[in-house]
C-alpha positions as CSV (number, residue, x, y, z in Angstrom):
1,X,0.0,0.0,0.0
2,X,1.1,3.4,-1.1
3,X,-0.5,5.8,1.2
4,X,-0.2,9.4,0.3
5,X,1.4,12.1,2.8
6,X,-0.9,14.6,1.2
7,X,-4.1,14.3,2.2
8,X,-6.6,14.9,-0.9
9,X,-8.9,16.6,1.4
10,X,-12.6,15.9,1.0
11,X,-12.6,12.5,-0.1
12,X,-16.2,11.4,0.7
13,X,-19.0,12.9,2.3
14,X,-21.3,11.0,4.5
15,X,-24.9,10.2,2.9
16,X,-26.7,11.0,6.3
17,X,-24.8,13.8,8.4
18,X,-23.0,15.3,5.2
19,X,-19.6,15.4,7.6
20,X,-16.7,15.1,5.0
21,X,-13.9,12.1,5.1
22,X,-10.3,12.7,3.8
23,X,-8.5,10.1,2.2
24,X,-6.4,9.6,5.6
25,X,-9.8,9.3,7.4
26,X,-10.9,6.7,5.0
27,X,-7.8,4.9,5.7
28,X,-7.2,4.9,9.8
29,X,-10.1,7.5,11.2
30,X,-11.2,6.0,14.1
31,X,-14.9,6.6,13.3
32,X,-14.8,4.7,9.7
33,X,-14.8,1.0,9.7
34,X,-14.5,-1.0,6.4
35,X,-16.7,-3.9,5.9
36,X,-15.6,-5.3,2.3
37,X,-15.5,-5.3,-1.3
38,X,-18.0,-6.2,-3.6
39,X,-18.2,-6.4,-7.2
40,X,-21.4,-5.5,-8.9
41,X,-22.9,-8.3,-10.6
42,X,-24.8,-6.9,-12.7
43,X,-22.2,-4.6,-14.4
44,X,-18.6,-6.8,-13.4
45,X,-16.6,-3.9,-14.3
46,X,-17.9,-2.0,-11.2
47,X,-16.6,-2.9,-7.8
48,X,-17.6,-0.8,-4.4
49,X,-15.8,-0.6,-1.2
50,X,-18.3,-0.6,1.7
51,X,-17.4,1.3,5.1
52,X,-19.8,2.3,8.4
53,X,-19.5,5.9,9.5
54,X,-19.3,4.8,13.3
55,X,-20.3,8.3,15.6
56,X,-22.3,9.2,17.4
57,X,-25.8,9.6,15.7
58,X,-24.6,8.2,12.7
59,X,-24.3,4.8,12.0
60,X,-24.4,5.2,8.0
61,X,-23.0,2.7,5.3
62,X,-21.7,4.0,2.7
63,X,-19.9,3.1,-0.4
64,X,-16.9,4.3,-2.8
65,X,-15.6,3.0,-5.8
66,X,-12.4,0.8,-5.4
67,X,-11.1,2.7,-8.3
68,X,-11.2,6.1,-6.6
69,X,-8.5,4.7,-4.6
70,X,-5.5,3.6,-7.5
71,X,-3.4,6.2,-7.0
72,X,-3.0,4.1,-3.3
73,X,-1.8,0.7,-4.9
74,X,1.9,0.0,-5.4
75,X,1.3,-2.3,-8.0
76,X,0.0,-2.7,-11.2
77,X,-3.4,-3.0,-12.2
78,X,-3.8,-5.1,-15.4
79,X,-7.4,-4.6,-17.5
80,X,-8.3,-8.0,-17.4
81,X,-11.0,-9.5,-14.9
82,X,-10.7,-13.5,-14.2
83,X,-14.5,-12.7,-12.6
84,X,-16.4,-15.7,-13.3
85,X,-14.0,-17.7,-14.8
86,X,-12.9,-21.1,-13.9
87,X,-9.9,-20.0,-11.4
88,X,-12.5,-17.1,-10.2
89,X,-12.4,-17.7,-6.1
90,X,-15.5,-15.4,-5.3
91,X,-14.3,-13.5,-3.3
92,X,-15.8,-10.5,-4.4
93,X,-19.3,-11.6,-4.9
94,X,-19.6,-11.9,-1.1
95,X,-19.2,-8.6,0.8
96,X,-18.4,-10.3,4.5
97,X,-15.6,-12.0,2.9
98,X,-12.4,-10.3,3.1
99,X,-10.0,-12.5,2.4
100,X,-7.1,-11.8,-0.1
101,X,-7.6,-12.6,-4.0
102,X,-4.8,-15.1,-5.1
103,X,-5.5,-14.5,-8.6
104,X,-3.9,-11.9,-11.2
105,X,-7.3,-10.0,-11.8
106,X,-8.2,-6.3,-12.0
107,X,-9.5,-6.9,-8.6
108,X,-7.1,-8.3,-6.8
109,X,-4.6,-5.5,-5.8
110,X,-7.9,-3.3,-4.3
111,X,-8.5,-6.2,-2.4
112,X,-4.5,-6.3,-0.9
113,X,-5.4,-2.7,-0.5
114,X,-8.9,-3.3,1.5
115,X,-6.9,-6.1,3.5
116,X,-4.4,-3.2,4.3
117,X,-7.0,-0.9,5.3
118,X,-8.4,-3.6,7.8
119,X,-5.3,-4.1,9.2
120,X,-4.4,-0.7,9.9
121,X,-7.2,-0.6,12.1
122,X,-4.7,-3.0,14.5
123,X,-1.8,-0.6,14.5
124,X,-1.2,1.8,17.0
125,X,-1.4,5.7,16.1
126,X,2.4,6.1,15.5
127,X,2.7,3.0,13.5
128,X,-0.7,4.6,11.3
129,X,1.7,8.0,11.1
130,X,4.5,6.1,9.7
131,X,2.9,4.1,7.0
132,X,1.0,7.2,5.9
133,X,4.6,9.6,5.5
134,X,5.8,7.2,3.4
């Protein structure tokens, strides 16, 4: 994960108290949890991260699109989707599962990057503050 020292200010608003998110909230704020990445069935070459605003009178989901977030992966992302085919593992057709896509798919680095983002959530605040000067 490449997380950017210069925060991109208003990265998301929330749907139901219209406070604003920056991209560093998004990644560590204590009030936004991630709860997965799921791939839109319907149209397979959209796929949503899904995150709770957790404060006080407001406990919101809301979603972004993983691709709002590429300038954040330290890896390629190649154009084709292994979605649906024989080595396809599922994982994003299931929003609880959070696992990590062993596939090379156009998915799979956003879900390293959601994996990174749950994970952060285990570091302490100095260890956040280092990852996101880098």
């Amino acid at each position: 994960m490449r997380a950017s020292s210069q925060v991109i200010g208003n990265f998301k608003q929330c749907p139901l108290c219209q406070d604003w998110f920056s991209d560093q909230d998004i990644f560590s704020g204590p009030s936004i949890k991630p709860i997965g990445m799921l791939l839109d069935p319907a149209f397979l070459d959209i796929s949503m991260y899904f995150f709770n605003h957790a404060s006080d009178g407001c406990w919101t989901t809301f979603t972004i699109n993983v691709e709002k977030f590429t300038h954040f992966l330290d890896e390629p992302i190649i154009r084709e989707s292994n979605t649906l085919s024989a080595s396809c593992e599922g994982h994003c057709f299931n929003l609880s599962d959070t696992g990590e896509c062993s596939q090379t798919c156009k998915w799979a680095p956003f879900r390293r990057l959601l994996r990174a983002m749950l994970e952060i959530r285990n570091l302490s605040k100095s260890q956040i503050e280092d990852i996101v000067k880098r």
